[in-house]
C-alpha positions in Angstrom: 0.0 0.0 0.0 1.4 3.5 -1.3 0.7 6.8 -0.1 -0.9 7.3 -3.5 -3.2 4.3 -3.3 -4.7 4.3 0.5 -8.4 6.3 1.4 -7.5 9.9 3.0 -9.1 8.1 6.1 -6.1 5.7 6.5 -3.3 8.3 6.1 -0.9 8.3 8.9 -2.2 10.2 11.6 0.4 12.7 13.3 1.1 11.7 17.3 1.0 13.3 20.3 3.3 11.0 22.3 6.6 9.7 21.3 6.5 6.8 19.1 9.2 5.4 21.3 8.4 6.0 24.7 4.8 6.4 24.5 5.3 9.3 26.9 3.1 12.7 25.5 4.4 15.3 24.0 4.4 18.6 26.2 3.2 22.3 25.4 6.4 23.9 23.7 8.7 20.3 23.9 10.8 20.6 20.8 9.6 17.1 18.4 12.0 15.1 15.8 9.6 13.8 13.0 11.3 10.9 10.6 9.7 10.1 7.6 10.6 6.2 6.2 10.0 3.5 3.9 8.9 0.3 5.0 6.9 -2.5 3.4 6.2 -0.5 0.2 4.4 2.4 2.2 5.6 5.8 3.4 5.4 6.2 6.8 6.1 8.6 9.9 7.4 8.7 13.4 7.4 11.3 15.9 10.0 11.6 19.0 10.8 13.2 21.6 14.1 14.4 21.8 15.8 11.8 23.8 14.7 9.0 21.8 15.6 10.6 18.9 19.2 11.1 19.9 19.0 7.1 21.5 17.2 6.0 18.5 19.6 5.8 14.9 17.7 6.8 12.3 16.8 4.6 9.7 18.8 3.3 6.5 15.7 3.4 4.6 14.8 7.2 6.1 13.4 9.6 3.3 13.1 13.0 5.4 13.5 14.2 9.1 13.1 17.8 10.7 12.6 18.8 14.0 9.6 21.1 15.1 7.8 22.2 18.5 4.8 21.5 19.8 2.4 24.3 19.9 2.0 25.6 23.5 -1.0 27.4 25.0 -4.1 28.3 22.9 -1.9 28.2 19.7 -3.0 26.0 17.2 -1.8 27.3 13.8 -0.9 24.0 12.1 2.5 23.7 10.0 4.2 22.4 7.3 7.8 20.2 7.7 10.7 22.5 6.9 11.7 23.1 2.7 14.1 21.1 3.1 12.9 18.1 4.4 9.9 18.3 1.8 13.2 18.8 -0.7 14.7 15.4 0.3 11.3 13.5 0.5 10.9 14.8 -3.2 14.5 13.5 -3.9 13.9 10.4 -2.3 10.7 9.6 -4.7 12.5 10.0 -8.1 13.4 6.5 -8.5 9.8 5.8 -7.5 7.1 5.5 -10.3 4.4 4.1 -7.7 4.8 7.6 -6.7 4.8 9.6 -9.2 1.8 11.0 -8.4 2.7 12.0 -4.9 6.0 13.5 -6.1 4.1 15.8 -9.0 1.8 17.4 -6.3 5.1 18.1 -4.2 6.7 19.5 -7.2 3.2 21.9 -7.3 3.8 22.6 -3.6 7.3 23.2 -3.3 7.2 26.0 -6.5 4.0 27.5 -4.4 6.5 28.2 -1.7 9.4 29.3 -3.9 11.9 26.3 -3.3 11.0 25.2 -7.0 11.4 27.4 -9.7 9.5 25.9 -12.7 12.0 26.1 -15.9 9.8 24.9 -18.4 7.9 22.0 -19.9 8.9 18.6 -22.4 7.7 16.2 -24.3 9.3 12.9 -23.9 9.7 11.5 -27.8 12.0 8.3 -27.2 10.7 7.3 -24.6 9.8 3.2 -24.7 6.0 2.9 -25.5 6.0 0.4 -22.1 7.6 3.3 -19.7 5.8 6.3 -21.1 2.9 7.0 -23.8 4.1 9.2 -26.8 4.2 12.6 -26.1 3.8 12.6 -22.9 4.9 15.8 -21.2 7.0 16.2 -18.1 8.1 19.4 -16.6 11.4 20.8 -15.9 11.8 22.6 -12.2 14.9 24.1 -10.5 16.0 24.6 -7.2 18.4 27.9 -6.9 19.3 26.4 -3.3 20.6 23.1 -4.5 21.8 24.2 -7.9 19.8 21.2 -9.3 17.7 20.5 -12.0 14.7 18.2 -11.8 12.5 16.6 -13.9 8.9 15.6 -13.3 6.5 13.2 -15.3 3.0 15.3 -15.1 0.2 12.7 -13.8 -3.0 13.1 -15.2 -5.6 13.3 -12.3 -9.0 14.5 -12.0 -10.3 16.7 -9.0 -11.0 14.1 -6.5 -7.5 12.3 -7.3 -5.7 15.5 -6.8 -7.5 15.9 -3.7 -6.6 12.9 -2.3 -3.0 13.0 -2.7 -2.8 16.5 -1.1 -4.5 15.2 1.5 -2.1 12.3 2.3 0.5 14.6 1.5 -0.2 17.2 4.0 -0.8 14.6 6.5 2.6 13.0 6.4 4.3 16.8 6.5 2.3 18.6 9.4 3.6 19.2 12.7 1.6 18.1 15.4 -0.8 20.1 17.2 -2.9 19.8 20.1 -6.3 20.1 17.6 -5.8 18.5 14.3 -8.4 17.9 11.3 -6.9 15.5 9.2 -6.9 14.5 5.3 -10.3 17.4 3.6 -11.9 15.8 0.9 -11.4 19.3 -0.4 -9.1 20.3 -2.9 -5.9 22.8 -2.0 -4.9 25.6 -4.1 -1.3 25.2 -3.1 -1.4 28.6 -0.7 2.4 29.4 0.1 2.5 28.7 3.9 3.8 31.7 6.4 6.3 30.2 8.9 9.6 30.2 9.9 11.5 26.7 8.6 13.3 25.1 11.4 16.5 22.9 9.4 16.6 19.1 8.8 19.1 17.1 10.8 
């Protein structure tokens, strides 16, 4: 099971308590989110800062930032860092079952100005089992990394789009004390307002 194939319902849920103690998270605690591969599906953990520094992180980890916990009445919800959402893209290029999940990152990441799209092409030679003819792909680049990427453009209707996003956004969020998870309604890729806390 992909993060491109499961219902919004069954995307992973962000945690309130260490995924390694089982202790809760408290009001302001400072949180170390890992985001993996295991079995075929994307998944995330979320720990509290001794287990993270007792824990090694693992061989097959695709992303990890740290974040804090919201304290008081403060429930603005976040996104992971740029560049965590950078190395999670990375980490999907040599993934086809998730193409579709790495297109709407490419959409997200240019919305907050990590991605600069370059332009868009048409694959010609492309073998008829890989690719169809003509099928376009588009060209983004990243000024921080000085690298150029390439991204096959999934075709997916409204309700598709809207589900990725939504398993998107709930693999990336911070936690937060109140937290609605995966809308069945689609996102117009608003560039989020906060301050990016760097990967580890």
């Amino acid at each position: 099971m992909q993060i491109s194939s499961f219902p919004p319902e069954n995307a992973p849920k962000l945690s309130r308590v260490c995924s390694a103690t089982g202790r809760s998270f408290e009001p302001g605690e400072k949180i170390y989110s890992v985001l993996f591969e295991e079995n075929g599906e994307i998944r995330r953990r979320d720990l509290c800062a001794e287990a993270f520094a007792a824990t090694p992180r693992p061989e097959n980890a695709l992303a990890w930032w740290s974040s804090r916990l919201p304290s008081g009445g403060e429930k603005k919800e976040k996104l992971a860092p740029n560049d965590a959402l950078t190395d999670l893209f990375e980490s999907l290029a040599d993934r086809p079952d998730e193409a579709a999940l790495r297109y709407v990152l490419a959409l997200l990441l240019t919305r907050r100005r990590v991605l600069r799209f370059e332009r868009e092409e048409i694959e010609l030679d492309a073998a008829p089992s890989e690719r169809p003819d003509s099928a376009p792909s588009l060209v983004f680049f990243s000024p921080r990394r000085e690298t150029s990427y390439v991204v096959p453009v999934v075709e997916m209707n409204s309700q598709e789009i809207a589900d990725v996003e939504a398993r998107l956004l709930a693999l990336v969020r911070e936690p937060t004390p109140s937290l609605k998870i995966a809308s069945s309604s689609p996102l117009s890729f608003p560039t989020p307002t906060l301050e990016d806390d760097a990967p580890f």
